[in-house]
N, C-alpha and C positions, 0 to 999 in steps of 0.2 A: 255598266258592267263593272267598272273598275270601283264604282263605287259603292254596290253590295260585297266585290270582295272585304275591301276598306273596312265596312262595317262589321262585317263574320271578324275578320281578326278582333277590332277594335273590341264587339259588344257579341259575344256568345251568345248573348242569350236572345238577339235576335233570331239569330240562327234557330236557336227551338221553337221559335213562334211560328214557322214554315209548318212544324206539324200538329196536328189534331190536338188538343187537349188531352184524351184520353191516352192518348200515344207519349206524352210527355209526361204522363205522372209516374204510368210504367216505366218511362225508363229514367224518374228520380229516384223511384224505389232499387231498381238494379244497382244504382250507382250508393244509394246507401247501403244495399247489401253489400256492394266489394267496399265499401271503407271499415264495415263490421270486419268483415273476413281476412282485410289486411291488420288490423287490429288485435284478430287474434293470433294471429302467425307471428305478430311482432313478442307477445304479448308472453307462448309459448315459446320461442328459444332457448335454446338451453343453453347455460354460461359458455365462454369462448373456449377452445381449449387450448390448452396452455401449452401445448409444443407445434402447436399450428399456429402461428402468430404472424402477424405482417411487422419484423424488428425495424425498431428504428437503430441503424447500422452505427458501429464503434464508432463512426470516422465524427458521426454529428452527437455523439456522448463527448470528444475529448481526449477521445482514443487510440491507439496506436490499433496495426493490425495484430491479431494474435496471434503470440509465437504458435510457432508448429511442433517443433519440436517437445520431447518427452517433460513433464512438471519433473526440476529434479530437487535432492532432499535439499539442497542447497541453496532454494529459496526460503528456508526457514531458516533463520538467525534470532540471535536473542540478545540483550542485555542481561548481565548479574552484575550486583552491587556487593553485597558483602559475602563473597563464595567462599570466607574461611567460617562463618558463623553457620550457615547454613546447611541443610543436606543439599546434595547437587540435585536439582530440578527431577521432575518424576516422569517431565512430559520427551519426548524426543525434539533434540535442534540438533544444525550441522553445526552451525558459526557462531560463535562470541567473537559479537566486538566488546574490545575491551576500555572501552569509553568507560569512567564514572567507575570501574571496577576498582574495589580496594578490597583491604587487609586491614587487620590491627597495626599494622605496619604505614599503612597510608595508601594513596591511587599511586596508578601505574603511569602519570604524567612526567614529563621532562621535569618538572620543580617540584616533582617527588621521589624520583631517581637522582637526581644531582643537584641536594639544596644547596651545597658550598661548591663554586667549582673544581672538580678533580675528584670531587670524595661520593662516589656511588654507593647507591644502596638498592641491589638489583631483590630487596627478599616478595615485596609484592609481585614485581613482573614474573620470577621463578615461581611463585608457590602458582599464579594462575596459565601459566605454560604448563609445568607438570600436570595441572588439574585436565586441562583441556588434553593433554595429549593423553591420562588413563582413561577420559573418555571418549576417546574417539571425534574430538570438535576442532576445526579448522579455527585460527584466530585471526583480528584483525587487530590491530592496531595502530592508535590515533596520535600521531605526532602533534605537538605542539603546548601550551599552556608554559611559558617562560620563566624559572626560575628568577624571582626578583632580583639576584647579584648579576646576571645577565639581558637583566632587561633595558629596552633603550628610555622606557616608562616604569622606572618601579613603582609608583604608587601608583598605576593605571589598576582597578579594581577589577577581582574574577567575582565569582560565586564562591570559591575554593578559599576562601582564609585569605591570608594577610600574605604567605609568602609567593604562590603563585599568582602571574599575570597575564593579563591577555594582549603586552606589549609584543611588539618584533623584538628577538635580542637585535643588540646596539654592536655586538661583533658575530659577521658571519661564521668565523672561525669555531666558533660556540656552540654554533648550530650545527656546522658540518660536523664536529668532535662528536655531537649527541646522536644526531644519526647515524655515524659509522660505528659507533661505540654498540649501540641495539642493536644494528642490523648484525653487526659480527657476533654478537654473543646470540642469538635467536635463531643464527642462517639455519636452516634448514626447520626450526620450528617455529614462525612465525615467517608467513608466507606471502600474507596481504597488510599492507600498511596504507592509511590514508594522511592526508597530508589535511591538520587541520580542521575542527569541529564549527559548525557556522560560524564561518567568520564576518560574514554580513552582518553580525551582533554583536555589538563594542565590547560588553562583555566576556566574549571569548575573542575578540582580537582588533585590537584598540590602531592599529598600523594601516595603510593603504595597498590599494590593491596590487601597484606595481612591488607595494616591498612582499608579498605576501606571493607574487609569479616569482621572486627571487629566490624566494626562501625552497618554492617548488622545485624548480629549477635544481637547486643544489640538491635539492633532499632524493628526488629523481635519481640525477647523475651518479649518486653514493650509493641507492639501491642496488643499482643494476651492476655498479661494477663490484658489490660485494656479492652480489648474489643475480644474475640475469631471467632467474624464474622466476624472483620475486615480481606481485602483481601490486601497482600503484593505483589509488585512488585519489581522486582528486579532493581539495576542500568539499566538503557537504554541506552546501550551505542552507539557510531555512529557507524554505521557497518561497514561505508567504508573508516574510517580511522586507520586500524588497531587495527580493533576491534574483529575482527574473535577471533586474537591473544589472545586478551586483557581478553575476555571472558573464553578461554580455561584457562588461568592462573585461573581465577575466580572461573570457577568452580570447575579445581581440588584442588584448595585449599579450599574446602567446602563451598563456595557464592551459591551453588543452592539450599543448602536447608533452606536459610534463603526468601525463595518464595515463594511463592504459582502461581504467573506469572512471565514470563521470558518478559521481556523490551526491545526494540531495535529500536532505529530511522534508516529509509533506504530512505536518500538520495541519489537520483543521480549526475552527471553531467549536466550543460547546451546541452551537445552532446547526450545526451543518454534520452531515452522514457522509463515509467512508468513500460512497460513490461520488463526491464533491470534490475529491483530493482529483479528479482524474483531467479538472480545468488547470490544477496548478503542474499535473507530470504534462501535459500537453505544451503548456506554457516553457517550459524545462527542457524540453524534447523538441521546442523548435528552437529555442537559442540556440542548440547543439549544432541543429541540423545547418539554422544560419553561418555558424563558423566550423563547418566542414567534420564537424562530430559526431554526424547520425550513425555511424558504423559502429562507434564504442559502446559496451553493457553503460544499462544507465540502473544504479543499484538505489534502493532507500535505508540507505544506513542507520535511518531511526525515525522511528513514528509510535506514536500511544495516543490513547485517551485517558482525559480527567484531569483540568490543569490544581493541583490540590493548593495552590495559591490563590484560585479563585475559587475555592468550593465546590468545583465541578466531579458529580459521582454518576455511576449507571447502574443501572437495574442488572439483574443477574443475565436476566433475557436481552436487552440489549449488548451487555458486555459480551456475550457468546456470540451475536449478530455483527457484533463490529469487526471482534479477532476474523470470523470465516469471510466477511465479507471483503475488508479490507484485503486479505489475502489473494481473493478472487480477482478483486479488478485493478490491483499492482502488477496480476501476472498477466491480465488479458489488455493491460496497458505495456507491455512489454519489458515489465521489471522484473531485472533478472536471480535480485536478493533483496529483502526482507529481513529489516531486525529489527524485533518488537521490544521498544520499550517501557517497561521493563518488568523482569522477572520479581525484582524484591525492594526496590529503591520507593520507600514509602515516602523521602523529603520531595520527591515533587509530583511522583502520577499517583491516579487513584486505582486507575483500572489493570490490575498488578495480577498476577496468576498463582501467588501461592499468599494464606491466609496470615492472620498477625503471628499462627505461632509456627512459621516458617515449614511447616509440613503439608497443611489442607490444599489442596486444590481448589481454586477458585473457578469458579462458573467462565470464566476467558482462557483458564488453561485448559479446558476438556475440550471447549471447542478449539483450541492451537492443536492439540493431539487430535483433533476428529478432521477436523480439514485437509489435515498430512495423510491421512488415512485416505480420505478422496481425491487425495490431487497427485499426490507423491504416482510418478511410473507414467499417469496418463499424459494423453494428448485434448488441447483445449482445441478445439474445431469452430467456436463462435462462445462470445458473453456478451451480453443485449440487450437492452429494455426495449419491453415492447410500449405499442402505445398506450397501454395501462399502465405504464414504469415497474409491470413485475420483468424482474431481468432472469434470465434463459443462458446457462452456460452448458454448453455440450459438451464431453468428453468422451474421446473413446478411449477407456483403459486397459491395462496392461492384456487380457487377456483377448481383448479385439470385440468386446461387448460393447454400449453405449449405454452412457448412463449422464442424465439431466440434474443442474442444481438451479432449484429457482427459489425465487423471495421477492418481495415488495419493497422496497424503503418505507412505504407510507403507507401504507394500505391493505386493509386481509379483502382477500377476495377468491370467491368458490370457483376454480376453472376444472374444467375437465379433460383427464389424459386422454387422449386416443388409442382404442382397443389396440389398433395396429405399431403400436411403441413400442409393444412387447413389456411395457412395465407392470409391474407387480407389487415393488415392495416399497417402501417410503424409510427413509433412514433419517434422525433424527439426529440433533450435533455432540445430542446427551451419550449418544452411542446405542441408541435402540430401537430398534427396525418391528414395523408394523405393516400388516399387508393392506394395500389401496381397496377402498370401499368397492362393491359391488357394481356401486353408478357410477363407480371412474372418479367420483368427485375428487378435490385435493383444493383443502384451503390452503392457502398463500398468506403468509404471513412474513415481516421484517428478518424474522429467523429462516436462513436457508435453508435447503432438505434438499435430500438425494433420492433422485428417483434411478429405481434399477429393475432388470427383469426379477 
């Protein structure tokens, strides 16, 4: 007995020999009838639909959870480079930083306000204070870049010419003088100062990291007691070149508490897409967390595509894909500002928003104005790739409707909305809304769309 069971397991097909021949053909035929039949059921499906998804969750993309709170306009910041030659931008921002910003006059750096000590030349900082406050734009501004006669390195080399450097000054006194001198003449219109441009880059600042928590330190101290509202930002440093590091050193040597925000630029690679930056804010987002800073905003004071040093350019349609999408998953990674570099700085990015004769809008500034338009008011409820990596961002906005933005990174693919979504209408980043096909269908593509009733 034991060993007919034995055998049924082992050899099936003994098992059919028990019955008639006749009995066994009939029911080989049955069983290739049900593999036809599964075949075709497999065969008719109709694509997944694309707001019924099984998501793979924020947490295993690199993610923070998503704010809940309202998208406000003040996650969109900008870079201007030459804001006296220009017409002022056509698209809407709240915040200029004033990184890289000049005049015919020169940048708004510390060894561009005070190239001899004592003898200021405030005409850049004023003309781009004025600018911003007829328009209505909040500024930041970036402390640091050391006049050569106060430097502890004068030949230590910038990017900036011959007279500025990216030494520590060699007397604190120098520094406190430069800080209190801005912040007194600015109180009340210049509101946010950071302390320092990646300084993980010899380049912008050739000193260590304890003199650079000193420099903090004082420059802190002198904020607050000229001005107590003023909001402090820490160095920004570049994430992705050993920066993770550069920060840990930072802040256990007590750099976090001379913040009130934590700073970090998150550039990519030419290879790599916008949803890639989200391994390096994670990586960013747990140093913080390690030395007791998860509570502080963590802002990206500067990010672009196109390094025009290496030749790197985009298509019209990816440059539109990367402004929206980038924006998307900075804010579903819990980034609370965004400043796109840059508006008009053709000596280093490619992927710029207004044309060579400083009026056209380029294919990245329509989609910066079309994204504000979708996000600005609402509430992000979930962003997510599902297991096809098309990513799913839910919004309920201002009016208490819901309305879906999806896109692929890599892949067009045909999904289907669900009658019961209530959607109707497909909005496009160009600014131009067309009503969903009959079958529901909705190709997917790298370029986001808004789905709405």
């Amino acid at each position: 007995m034991n060993y007919e069971v034995s055998s049924f397991i082992l050899h099936p097909l003994a098992f059919m020999r028990l019955f008639p021949l006749k009995f066994r053909k009939s029911l080989g035929l049955l069983a290739l009838a049900a593999l036809v039949l599964v075949g075709i059921i497999v065969y008719n499906q109709p694509p997944p639909s694309v707001l019924q998804v099984s998501p793979t969750h924020l947490s295993n993309t690199g993610t923070a959870t998503v704010p809940s709170k309202p998208i406000p306009r003040s996650l969109f910041g900008m870079h201007i480079a030459d804001s006296d030659k220009i017409p002022w931008p056509a698209v809407p921002f709240a915040t200029w930083r004033l990184w890289d910003a000049a005049t015919s006059n020169g940048l708004a750096f510390w060894a561009h306000l005070e190239r001899q000590k004592g003898q200021w030349d405030f005409r850049t900082l004023d003309y781009c204070v004025e600018l911003a406050q007829k328009h209505g734009v909040e500024l930041v501004y970036t402390m640091g870049i050391t006049p050569k006669w106060a430097a502890a390195r004068p030949n230590d080399s910038s990017p900036y010419g011959d007279g500025p450097t990216p030494s520590e000054p060699k007397n604190m006194d120098d520094w406190r003088n430069y800080v209190r001198t801005v912040a007194t003449r600015y109180k009340g219109k210049i509101r946010y100062y950071e302390i320092w441009n990646e300084p993980n880059l010899k380049h912008f600042f050739s000193g260590t990291v304890d003199q650079l928590v000193a420099l903090a330190r004082e420059a802190y101290t002198i904020l607050k007691q000229v001005d107590p509202s003023i909001t402090v930002v820490s160095p920004s440093l570049y994430a992705d070149w050993g920066g993770f590091k550069w920060f840990d050193e930072y802040f256990a040597k007590g750099g976090g508490k001379y913040a009130d925000v934590i700073g970090a630029h998150f550039y990519i690679g030419k290879e790599k897409t916008p949803e890639d930056s989200l391994s390096l804010i994670r990586e960013v987002k747990g140093v913080m967390a390690k030395h007791g800073l998860a509570q502080k905003p963590l802002w990206n004071t500067e990010t672009g595509y196109g390094n025009k040093g290496e030749n790197v350019f985009y298509s019209a349609e990816d440059s539109m894909a990367y402004v929206a999408r980038t924006y998307l998953v900075n804010w579903a990674a819990g980034m609370e500002r965004f400043y796109w570099y840059a508006w008009d700085n053709r000596n280093v990015i490619t992927m710029l928003m207004v044309e060579e004769d400083n009026k056209t809008l380029t294919p990245a500034a329509k989609a910066y104005a079309q994204i504000q338009k979708w996000l600005v008011g609402s509430r992000m409820k979930r962003c997510e790739p599902d297991k096809q990596n098309t990513w799913i961002c839910e919004l309920t906005r201002e009016g208490g409707d819901t309305a879906w933005i999806v896109w692929n990174p890599k892949n067009e693919l045909n999904l289907v909305v669900p009658e019961n979504s209530g959607v109707r209408q497909v909005h496009s980043l160009d600014g131009e809304k067309t009503a969903l096909p009959d079958n529901r269908m909705l190709k997917v593509r790298r370029i986001p769309v808004l789905l709405t009733a």
